[in-house]
C-alpha positions, -999 to +999 in steps of 0.1 A: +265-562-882+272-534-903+280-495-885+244-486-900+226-509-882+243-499-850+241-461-859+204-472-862+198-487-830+215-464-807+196-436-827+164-460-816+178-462-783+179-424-777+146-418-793+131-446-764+145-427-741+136-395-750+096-406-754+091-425-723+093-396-703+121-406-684+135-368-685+104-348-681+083-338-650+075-369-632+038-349-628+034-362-667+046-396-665+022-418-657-005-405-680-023-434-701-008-415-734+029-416-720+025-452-706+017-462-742+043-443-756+069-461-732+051-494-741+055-488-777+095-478-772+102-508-752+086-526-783+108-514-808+136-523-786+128-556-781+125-557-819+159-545-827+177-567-798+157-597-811+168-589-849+201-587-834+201-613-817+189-637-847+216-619-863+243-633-832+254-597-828+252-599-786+273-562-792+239-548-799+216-576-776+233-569-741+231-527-746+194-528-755+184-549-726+201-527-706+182-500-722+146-519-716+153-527-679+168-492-668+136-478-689+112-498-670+133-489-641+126-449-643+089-451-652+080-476-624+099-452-596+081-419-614+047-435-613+050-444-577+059-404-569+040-391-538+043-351-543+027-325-526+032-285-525+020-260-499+023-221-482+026-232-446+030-261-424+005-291-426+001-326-416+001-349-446-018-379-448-031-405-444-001-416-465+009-453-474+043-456-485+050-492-494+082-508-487+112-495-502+138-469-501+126-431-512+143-400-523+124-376-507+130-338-531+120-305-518+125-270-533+122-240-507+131-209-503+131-207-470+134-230-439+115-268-441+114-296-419+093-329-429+086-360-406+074-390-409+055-405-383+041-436-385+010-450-379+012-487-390+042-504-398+079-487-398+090-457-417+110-431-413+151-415-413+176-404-397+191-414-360+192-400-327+168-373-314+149-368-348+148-402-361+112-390-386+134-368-397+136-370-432+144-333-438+156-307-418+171-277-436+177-236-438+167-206-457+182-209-491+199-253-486+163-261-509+162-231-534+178-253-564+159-286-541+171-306-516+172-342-510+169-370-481+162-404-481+127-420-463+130-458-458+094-480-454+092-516-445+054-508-453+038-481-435+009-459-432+019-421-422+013-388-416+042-364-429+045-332-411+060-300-428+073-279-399+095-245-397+081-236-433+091-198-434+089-188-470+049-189-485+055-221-513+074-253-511+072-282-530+077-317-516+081-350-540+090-385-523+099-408-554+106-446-549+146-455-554+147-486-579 
């Protein structure tokens, strides 16, 4: 395969990237218009490792299926994003989280504590006395965001924000692969 052809395909692979919405908001990635655009970039991909592949170039095959399947990857975790925001403390939910492990993102000024409680099935984090605990942090640990991990095995629950002392916080739980 000649150093165009590659040129062009990691150009193509970039450009798929870059459209599926893979590093924007996850607020805008589940649209209908930016599922179609991912749809249409995973396309093209398939089309250049298949051309590569007719062409028995697996230097160019192997890196585009990676491409397609990390792709796929990020878009199916954004579109399962729960996220909420809020001025004081609340009980959230209702809220089924289906099985899997979550990264659970908050941004804060001040001081936040979230818990998971479950109502059916088994959720939650953490060990010990605060095992809901999914977040438990002070003034200024979420002002760039803050991270903690929620694990389901398929439950229904409430989320409690606790200890909220600044007016706005923002809370995203997004599943982990």
């Amino acid at each position: 395969m000649s150093v165009a052809r590659v040129l062009i395909v990691l150009v193509a692979l970039a450009i798929a990237v870059t459209v599926t919405g893979v590093t924007v908001a996850q607020e805008a990635a589940c649209s209908v218009d930016d599922l179609a655009d991912t749809l249409t970039a995973l396309e093209s991909l398939v089309t250049d490792a298949r051309e590569a592949q007719n062409e028995g170039d697996a230097v160019i095959v192997i890196p585009a299926i990676q491409a397609i399947g990390d792709i796929a990857l990020q878009v199916i975790a954004q579109c399962r994003s729960l996220a909420w925001e809020g001025e004081s403390e609340v009980v959230l939910g209702p809220v089924d989280i289906p099985e899997g492990f979550y990264r659970a993102r908050v941004v804060t000024e001040g001081y936040f504590s979230a818990s998971a409680i479950a109502i059916s099935g088994e959720c939650g984090s953490g060990t010990g006395m605060y095992p809901s605990a999914f977040l438990n942090l002070s003034a200024g640990d979420a002002s760039q965001g803050a991270e903690g991990l929620v694990v389901s095995e398929g439950c229904t629950a409430l989320i409690e924000i606790e200890n909220v002392s600044e007016p706005s916080w923002t809370l995203e739980l997004t599943e982990i692969g």
